[in-house]
C-alpha positions as CSV (number, residue, x, y, z in Angstrom):
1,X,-12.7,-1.6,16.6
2,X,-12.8,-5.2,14.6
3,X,-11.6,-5.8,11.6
4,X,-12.4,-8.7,9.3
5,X,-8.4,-10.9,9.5
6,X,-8.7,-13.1,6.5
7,X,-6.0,-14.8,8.2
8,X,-8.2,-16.1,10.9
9,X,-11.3,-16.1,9.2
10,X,-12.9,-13.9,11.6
11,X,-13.5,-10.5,12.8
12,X,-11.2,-9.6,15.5
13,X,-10.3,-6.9,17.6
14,X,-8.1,-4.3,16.3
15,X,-5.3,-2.7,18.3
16,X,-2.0,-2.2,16.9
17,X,1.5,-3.5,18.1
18,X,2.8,-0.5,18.8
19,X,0.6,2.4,21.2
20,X,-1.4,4.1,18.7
21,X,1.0,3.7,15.8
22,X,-0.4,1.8,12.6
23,X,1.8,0.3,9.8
24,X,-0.3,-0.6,6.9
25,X,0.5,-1.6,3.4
26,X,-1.8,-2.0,0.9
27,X,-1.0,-3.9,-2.6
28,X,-1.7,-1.0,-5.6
29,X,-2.0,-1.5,-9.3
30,X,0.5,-3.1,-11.9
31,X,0.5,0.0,-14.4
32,X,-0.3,-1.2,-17.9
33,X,-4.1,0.6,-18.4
34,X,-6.5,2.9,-17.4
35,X,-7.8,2.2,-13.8
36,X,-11.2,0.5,-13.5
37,X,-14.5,0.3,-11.4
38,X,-12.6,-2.7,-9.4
39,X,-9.4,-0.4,-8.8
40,X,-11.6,2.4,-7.4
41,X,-13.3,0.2,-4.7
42,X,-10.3,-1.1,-3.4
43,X,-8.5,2.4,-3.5
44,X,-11.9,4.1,-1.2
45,X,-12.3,1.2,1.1
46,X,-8.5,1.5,2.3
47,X,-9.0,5.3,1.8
48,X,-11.5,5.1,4.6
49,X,-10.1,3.0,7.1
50,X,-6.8,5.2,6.6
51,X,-9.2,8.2,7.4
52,X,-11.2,6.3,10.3
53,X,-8.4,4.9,11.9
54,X,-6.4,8.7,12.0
55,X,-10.5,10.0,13.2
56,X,-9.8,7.8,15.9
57,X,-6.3,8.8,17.2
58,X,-4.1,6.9,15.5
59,X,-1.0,7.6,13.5
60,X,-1.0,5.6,10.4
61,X,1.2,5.4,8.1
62,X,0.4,4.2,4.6
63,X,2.1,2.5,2.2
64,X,0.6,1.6,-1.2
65,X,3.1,0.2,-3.9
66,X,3.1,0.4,-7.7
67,X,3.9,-2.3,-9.8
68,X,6.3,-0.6,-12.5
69,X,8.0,-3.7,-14.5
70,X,5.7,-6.9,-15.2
71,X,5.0,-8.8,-18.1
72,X,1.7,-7.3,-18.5
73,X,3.4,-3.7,-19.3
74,X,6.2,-5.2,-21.4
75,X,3.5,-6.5,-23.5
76,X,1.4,-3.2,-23.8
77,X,5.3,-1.5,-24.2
78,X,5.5,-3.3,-27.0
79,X,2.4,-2.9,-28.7
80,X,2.7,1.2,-28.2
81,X,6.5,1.2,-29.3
82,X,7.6,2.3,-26.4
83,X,9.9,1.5,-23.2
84,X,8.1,-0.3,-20.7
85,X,9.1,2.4,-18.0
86,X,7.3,5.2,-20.7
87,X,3.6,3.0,-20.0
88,X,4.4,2.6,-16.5
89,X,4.9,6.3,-15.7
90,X,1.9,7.2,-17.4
91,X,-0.4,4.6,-16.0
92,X,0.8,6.1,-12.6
93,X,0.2,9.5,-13.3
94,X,-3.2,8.7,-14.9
95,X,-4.2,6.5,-11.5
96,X,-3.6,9.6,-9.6
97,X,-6.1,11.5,-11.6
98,X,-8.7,9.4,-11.3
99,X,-7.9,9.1,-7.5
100,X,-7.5,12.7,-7.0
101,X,-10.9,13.3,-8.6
102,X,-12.3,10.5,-6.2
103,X,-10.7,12.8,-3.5
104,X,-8.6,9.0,-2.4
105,X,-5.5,10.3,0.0
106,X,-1.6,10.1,-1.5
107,X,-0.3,7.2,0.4
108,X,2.7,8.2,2.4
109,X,4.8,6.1,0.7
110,X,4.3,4.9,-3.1
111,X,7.1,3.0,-4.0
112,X,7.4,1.3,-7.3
113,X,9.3,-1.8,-8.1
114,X,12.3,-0.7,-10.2
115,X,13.3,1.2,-7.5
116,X,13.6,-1.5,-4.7
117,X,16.0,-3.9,-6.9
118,X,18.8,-4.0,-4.3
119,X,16.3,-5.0,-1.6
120,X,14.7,-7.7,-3.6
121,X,17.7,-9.1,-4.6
122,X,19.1,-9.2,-0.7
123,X,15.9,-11.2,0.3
124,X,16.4,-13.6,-2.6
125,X,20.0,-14.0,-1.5
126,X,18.5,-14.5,2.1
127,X,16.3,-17.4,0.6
128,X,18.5,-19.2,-0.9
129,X,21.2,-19.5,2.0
130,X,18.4,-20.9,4.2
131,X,18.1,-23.9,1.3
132,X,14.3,-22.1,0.4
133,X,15.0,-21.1,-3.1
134,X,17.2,-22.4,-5.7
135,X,18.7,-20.9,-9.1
136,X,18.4,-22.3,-12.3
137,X,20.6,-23.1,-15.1
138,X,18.6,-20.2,-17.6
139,X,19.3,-17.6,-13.7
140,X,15.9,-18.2,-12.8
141,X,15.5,-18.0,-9.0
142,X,12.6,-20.2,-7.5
143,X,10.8,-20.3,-4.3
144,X,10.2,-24.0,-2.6
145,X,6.8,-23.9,-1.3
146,X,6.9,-27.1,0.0
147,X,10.1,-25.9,2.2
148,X,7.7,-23.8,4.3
149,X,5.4,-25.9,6.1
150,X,2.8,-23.1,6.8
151,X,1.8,-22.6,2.9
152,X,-1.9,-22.2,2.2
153,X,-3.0,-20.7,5.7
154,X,-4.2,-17.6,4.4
155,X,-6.2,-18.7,1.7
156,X,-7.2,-22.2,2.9
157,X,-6.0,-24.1,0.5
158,X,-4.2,-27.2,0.5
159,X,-0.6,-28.0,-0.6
160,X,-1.6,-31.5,-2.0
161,X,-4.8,-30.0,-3.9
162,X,-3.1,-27.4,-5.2
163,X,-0.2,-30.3,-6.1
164,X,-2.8,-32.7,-8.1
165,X,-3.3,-29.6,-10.0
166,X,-0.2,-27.7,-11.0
167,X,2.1,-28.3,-13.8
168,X,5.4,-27.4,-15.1
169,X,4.9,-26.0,-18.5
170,X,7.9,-26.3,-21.3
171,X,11.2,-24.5,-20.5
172,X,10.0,-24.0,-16.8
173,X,13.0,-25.6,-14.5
174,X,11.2,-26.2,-11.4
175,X,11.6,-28.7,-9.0
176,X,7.8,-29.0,-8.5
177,X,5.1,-27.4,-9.9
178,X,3.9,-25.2,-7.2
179,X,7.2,-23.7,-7.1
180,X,7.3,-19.7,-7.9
181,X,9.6,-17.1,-9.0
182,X,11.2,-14.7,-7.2
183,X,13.7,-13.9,-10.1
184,X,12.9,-14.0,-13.9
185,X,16.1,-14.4,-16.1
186,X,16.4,-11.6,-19.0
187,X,14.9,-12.0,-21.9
188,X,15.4,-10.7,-25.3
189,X,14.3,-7.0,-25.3
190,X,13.2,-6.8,-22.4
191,X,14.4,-4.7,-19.4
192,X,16.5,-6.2,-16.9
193,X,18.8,-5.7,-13.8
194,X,22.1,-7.2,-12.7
195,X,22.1,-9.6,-10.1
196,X,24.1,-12.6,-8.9
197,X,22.4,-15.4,-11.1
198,X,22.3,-12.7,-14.1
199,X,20.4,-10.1,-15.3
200,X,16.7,-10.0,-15.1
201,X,13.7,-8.8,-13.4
202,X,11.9,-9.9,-9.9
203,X,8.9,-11.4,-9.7
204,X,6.0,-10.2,-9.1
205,X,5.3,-11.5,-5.5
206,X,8.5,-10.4,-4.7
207,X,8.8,-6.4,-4.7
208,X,5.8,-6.1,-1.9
209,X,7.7,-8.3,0.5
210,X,10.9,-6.6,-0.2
211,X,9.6,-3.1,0.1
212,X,6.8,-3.3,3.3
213,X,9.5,-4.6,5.3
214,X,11.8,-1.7,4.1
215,X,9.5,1.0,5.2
216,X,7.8,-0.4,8.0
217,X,9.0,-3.2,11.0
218,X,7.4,-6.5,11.2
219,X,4.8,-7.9,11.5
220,X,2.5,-4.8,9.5
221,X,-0.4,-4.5,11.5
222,X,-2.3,-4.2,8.3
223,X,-1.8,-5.9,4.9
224,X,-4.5,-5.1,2.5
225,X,-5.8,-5.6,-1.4
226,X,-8.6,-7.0,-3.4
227,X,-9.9,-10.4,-2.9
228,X,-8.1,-11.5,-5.4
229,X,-4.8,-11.0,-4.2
230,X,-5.5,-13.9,-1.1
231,X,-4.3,-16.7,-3.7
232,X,-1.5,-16.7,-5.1
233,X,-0.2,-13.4,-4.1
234,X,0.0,-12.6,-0.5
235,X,-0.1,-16.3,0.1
236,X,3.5,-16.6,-1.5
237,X,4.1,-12.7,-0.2
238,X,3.6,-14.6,3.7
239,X,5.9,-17.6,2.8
240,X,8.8,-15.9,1.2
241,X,8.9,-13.2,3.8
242,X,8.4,-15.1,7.2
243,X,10.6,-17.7,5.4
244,X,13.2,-15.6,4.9
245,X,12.7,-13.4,8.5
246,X,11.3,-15.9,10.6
247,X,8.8,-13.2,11.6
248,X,4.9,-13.0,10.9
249,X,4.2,-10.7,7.9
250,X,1.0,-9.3,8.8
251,X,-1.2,-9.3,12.1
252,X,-4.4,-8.2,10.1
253,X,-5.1,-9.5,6.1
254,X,-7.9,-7.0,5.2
255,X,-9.4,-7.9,1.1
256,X,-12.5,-5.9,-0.3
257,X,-14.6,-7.9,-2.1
258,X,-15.0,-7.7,-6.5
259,X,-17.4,-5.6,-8.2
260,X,-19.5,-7.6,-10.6
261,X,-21.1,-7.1,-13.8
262,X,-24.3,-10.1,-14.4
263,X,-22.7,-11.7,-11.0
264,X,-19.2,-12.6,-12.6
265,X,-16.0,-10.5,-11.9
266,X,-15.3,-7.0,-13.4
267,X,-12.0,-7.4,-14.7
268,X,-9.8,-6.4,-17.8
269,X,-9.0,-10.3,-18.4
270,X,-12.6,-10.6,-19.1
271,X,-13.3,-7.6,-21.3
272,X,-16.1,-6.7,-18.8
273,X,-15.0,-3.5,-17.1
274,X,-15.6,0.2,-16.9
275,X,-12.7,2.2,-16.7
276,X,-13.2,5.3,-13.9
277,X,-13.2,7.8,-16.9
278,X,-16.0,5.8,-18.1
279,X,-17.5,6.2,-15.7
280,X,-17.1,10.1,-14.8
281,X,-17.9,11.1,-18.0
282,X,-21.2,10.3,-17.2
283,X,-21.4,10.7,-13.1
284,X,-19.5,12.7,-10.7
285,X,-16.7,11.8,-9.0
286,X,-18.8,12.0,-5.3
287,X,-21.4,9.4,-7.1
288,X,-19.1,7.1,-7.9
289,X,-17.6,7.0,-4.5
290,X,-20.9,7.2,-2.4
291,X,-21.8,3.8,-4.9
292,X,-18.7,2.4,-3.6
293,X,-19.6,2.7,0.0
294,X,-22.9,1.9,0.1
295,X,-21.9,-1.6,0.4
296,X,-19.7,-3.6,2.9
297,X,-16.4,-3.6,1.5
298,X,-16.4,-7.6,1.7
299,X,-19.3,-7.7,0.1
300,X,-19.6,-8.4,-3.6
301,X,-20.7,-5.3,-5.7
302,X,-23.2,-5.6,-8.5
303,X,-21.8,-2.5,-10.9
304,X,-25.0,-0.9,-13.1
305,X,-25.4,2.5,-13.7
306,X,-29.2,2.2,-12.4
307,X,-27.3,1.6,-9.2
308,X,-25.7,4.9,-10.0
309,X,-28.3,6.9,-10.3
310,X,-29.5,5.9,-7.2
311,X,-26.9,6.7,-5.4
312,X,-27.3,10.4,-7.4
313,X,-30.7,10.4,-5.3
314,X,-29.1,9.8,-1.9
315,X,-26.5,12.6,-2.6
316,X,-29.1,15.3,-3.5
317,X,-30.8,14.1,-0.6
318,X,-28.0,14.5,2.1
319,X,-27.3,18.0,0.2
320,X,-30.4,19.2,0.1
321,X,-30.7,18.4,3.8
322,X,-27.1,20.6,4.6
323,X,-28.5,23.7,2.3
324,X,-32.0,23.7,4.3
325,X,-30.3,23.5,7.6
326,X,-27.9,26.2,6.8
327,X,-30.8,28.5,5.8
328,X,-33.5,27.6,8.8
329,X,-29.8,28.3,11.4
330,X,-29.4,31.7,9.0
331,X,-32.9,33.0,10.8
332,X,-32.3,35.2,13.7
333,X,-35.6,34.4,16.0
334,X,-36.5,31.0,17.9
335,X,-38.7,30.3,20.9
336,X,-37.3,29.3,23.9
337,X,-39.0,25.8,24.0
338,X,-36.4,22.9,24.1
339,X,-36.1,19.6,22.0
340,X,-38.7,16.8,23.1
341,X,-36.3,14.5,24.9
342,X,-37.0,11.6,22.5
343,X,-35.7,13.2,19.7
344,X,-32.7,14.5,21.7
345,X,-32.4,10.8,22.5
346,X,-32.7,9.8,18.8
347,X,-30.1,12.4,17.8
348,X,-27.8,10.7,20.1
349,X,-28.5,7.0,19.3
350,X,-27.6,7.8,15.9
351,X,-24.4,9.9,16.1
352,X,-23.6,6.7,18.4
353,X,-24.7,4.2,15.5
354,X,-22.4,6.2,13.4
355,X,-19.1,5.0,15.0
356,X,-20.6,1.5,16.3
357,X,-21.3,0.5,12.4
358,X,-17.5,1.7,11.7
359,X,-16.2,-0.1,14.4
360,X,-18.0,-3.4,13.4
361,X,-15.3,-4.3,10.3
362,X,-15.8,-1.1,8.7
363,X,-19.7,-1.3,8.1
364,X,-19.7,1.8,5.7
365,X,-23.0,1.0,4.6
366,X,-24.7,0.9,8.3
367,X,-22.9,4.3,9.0
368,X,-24.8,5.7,6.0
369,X,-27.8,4.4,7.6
370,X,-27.5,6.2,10.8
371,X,-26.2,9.4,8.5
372,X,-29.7,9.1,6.8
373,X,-31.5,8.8,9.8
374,X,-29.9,12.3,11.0
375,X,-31.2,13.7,7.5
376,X,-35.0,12.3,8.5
377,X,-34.6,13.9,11.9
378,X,-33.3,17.3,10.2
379,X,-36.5,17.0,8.0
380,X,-39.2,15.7,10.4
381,X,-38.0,19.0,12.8
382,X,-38.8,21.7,9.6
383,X,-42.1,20.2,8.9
384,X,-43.0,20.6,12.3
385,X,-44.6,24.1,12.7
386,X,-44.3,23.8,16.7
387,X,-40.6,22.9,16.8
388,X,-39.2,24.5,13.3
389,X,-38.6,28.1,15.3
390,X,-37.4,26.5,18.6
391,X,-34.3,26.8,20.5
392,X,-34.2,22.5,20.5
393,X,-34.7,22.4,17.2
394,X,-31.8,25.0,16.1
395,X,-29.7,23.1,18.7
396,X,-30.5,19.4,16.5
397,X,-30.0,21.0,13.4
398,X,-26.7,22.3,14.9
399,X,-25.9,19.4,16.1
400,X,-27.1,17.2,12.8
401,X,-24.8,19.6,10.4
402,X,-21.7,19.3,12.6
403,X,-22.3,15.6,12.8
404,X,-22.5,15.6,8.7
405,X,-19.3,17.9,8.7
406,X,-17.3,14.9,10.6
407,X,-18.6,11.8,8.8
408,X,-17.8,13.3,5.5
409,X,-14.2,13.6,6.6
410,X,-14.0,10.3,7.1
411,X,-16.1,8.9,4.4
412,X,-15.1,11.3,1.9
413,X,-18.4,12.3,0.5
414,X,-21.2,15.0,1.5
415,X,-18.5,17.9,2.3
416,X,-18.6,20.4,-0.8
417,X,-20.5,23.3,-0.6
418,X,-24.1,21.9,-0.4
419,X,-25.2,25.0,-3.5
420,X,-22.3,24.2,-5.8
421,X,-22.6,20.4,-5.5
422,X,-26.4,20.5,-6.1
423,X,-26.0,23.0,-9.3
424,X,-23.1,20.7,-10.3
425,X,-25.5,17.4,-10.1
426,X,-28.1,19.2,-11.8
427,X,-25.9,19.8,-14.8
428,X,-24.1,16.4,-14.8
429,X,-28.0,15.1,-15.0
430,X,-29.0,17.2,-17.2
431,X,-26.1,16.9,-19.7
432,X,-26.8,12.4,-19.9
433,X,-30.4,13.4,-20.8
434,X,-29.3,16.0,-23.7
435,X,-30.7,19.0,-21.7
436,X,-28.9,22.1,-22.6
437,X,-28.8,23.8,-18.5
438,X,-28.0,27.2,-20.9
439,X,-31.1,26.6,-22.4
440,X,-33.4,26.2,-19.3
441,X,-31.7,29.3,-17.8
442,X,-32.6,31.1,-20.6
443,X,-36.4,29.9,-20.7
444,X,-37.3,30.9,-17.4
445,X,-35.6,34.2,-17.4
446,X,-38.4,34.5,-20.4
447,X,-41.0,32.8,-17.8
448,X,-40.0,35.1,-15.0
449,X,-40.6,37.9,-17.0
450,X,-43.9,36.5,-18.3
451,X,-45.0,36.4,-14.6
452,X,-44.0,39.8,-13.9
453,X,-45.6,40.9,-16.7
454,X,-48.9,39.2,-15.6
455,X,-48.5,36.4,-18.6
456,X,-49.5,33.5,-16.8
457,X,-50.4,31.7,-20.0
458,X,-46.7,32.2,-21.4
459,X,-45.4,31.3,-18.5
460,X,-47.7,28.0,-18.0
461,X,-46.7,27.3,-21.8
462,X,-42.7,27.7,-21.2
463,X,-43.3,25.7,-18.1
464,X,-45.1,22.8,-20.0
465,X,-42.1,23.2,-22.7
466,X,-39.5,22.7,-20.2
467,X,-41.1,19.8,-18.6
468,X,-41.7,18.1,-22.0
469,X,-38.1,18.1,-22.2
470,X,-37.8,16.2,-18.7
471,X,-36.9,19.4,-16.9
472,X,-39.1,20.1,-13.1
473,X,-39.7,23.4,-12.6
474,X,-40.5,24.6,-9.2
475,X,-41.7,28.0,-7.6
476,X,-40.3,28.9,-4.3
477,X,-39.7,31.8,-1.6
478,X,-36.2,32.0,-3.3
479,X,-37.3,32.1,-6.9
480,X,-37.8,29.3,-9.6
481,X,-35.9,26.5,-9.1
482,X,-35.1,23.6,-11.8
483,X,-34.2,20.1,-11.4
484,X,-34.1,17.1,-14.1
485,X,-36.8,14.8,-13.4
């Protein structure tokens, strides 16, 4: 497998340090708000490699942090009236709805700030001994960038660029301006810990240092996040920790890429986001995630509900695909003529196309590819009267559904019962265009009995009703059948 390393600014080949063990931490959300459409892609694209890498034989384990003390929820605290601690526990608990419905994996570890203290105060302690950070006379502890010669090699930047830049802004007590904190000294009303200089709170760089190297050795094999966390925040994340170790802090720096809005960032600092419950009021969860990984993860993602709805297509499709291979395997007879041995060939360039696109930096959206490709065969083989009733084709189409059964564990999408999801999907539909499913259920038990009764001009004229209200009626073996068009 390779893997995109930010680090080296190029894909590279993945193996980790130790046998088939991986250590990866992954930077989670400061918890101040609601989770939006940029949270979720970051939280699927680490979801999947998590459930690739175990596909493949390894033993991961997962660490994903929450940021529980910041001034971002002290500021919401005290807009709500209420202890900052009160926001952050709810923000946590409401993240793991949304991710839950997503169907994103518990980490094995979460571990929140405020509960790492001692550890963060040890490394700071460790800092300043080796003459890298310094207090203050307010008990501000600060981090000399220019005391660690390798600063900017993850993002690329410059120290002197960044230099010509940077400022210290009144009350600051920095020695230069690129300087950052690893310890904030109390203020008034806000909440605060005891520590050597003083009481106060860490910074924020500091609590994923402190608690990755807790729970796993180093170097991590993989340190992840959004794009962008490159600058400043695992850029100072590297410097105080292999300052203070003397050890690399990562092998691998994996960052998914933003989701946009008009081509500029979704983000709450620009008051152009979609929260996830936004979003699933609208859509199901599967949809949402499906849209996630139909692009490369480093990819930008252009966020419109058109985009949506497309990927609402592709789901029925794949669905559709399970339910009509489940019913054609249901039959009892089939002739004993085999698969022609191209498409057994196809079949098996395909299931190999599968893992190949995985394996090259996670390509979720060439895996989908090959998936769709195993729908087309699925479809070409019931359309074809010589082959639908053959032993080769039950043995694709057994092949095909097994296949779809494994990439939705690792992808995380296409593995509900194919029925329930569908009927689901058609109510979700229905209910953005103001069609009342009750309703439509109602209307053709009164066409079905039209057509029983011989009635075929009520039932043409409850059919022409239903349509005028953007419902599809179709008659098959099974009975009608509705969709919204």
């Amino acid at each position: 497998m390779r893997l995109y390393n930010t680090l080296a600014r190029a894909k590279q080949d993945f193996a980790p340090r130790d046998g088939k063990r991986v250590s990866m931490y992954v930077c989670g959300i400061t918890a101040y708000d609601l989770c939006h459409v940029g949270h979720a892609r970051s939280a699927v694209v680490f979801d999947v490699l998590v459930r690739y890498l175990r596909g493949k034989g390894f033993e991961v384990f997962f660490v994903r942090n929450f940021t529980d003390v910041d001034d971002k929820i002290i500021k919401r605290a005290n807009e709500l009236g209420q202890q900052s601690s009160e926001v952050a526990e709810r923000y946590i608990r409401e993240f793991h709805v949304d991710m839950d419905r997503l169907g994103v994996l518990r980490a094995d570890i979460e571990p929140k700030c405020t509960e790492h203290i001692p550890e963060m105060l040890t490394l700071t302690q460790e800092l300043i001994a080796r003459g890298q950070a310094y207090t203050t006379l307010s008990g501000d502890v600060y981090f000399r960038v220019r005391s660690f010669p390798g600063y900017g090699k993850l993002s690329g930047r410059n120290i002197d660029d960044l230099r010509s830049g940077a400022r210290i802004q009144p009350g600051e007590e920095k020695e230069d301006p690129l300087d950052f904190a690893l310890w904030k000294a109390a203020k008034p009303g806000e909440p605060s810990w005891e520590s050597p200089w003083g009481p106060g709170r860490p910074g924020w760089h500091l609590e994923c240092s402190a608690m990755s190297e807790k729970y796993m050795s180093l170097p991590l094999d993989i340190h992840g996040g959004g794009q962008d966390l490159v600058f400043p925040h695992h850029e100072n994340e590297i410097a105080q920790s292999e300052a203070a170790t003397g050890s690399e802090l990562a092998r691998f720096w994996v960052h998914n890429g933003f989701v946009q809005i008009n081509s500029e960032k979704m983000s709450k600092s620009l008051g152009n986001f979609f929260t996830i419950r936004d979003i699933l009021d609208k859509f199901l969860p599967e949809t949402l995630r499906y849209f996630l990984l139909s692009s490369h993860y480093r990819s930008p993602l252009d966020f419109s509900f058109e985009g949506l709805e497309e990927a609402e297509k592709a789901l029925r499709r794949v669905y559709a695909a399970r339910q009509q291979m489940a019913e054609e395997l249901a039959k009892a007879k089939w002739s004993a003529s085999p698969a022609p041995k191209e498409l057994v060939q196809e079949l098996d360039g395909l299931e190999a196309g599968f893992g190949e696109a995985l394996d090259d930096d996670l390509n979720t959206a060439g895996a989908l590819g090959h998936l769709f490709g195993a729908v087309r065969l699925a479809g070409r083989l019931a359309e074809d009267k010589g082959l639908r009733k053959s032993e080769g084709a039950r043995g694709l189409w057994t092949r095909i559904a097994a296949d779809l059964e494994a990439w939705s564990k690792v992808l995380g999408v296409f593995g509900r019962d194919p029925a329930e999801f569908l009927a689901e999907l058609r109510a979700c539909r229905a209910g953005r265009k103001g069609i009342d499913p009750a309703l439509v259920e109602r209307r053709l038990a009164e066409r079905q009995d039209a057509r029983r009764d011989k009635d075929f001009a009520a039932s043409d004229r409850i059919r022409d009703e239903l349509a005028a209200l953007g419902v599809e009626v179709k008659d098959t073996p099974q009975g009608q059948a509705w969709d919204v068009a």
